[in-house]
N, C-alpha and C positions, 0 to 999 in steps of 0.2 A: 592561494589561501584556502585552507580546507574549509566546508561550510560546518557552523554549530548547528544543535538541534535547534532551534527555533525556524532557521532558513529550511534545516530536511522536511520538517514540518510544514512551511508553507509551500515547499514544493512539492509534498504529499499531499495540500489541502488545492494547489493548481492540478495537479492528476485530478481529484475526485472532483474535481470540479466539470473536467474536460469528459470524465468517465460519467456521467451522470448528464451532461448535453448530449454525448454521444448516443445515449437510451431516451431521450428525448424526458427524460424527469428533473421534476425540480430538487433542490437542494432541500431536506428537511431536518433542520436540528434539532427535531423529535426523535428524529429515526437515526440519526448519523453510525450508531453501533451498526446499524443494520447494514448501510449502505456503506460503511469500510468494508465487513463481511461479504457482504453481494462482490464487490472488487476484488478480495483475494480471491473469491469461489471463482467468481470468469479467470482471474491470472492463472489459477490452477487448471482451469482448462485449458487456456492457454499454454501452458509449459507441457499439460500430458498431449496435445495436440502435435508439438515438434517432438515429444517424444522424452523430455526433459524429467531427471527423478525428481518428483513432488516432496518429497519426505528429505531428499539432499537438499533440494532450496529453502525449505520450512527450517531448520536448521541452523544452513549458515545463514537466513534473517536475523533467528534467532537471535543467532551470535554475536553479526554486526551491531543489533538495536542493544542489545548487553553491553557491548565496548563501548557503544557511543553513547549509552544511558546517564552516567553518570561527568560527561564531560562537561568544560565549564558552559 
């Protein structure tokens, strides 16, 4: 069963969860723009570290978050 966006979301909100223990910081729902930003910036280093095109991934996110934007 494919997941809705409500579930990509909590599983985007377990990532940041785990991304944010892993730097040893708390959770701030002051800052939450900040620290989704702070995670794509390490992903992108991450991806240009194995070597991975930045601007092809930024992209197809794009895309996929576009398709699945408007699901039920």
């Amino acid at each position: 069963m494919p997941m809705n966006n409500e579930e990509r979301a909590e599983h985007a909100g377990n990532a940041m969860s785990e991304y944010l223990s892993s730097k040893g910081e708390p959770h701030d729902r002051e800052a939450q723009d900040y620290e989704i930003a702070d995670l794509i910036c390490d992903l992108m280093h991450l991806a240009d570290r194995h070597g991975f095109d930045i601007e092809s991934i930024k992209n197809m996110a794009e895309m996929h978050y576009q398709g699945e934007r408007n699901e039920p």
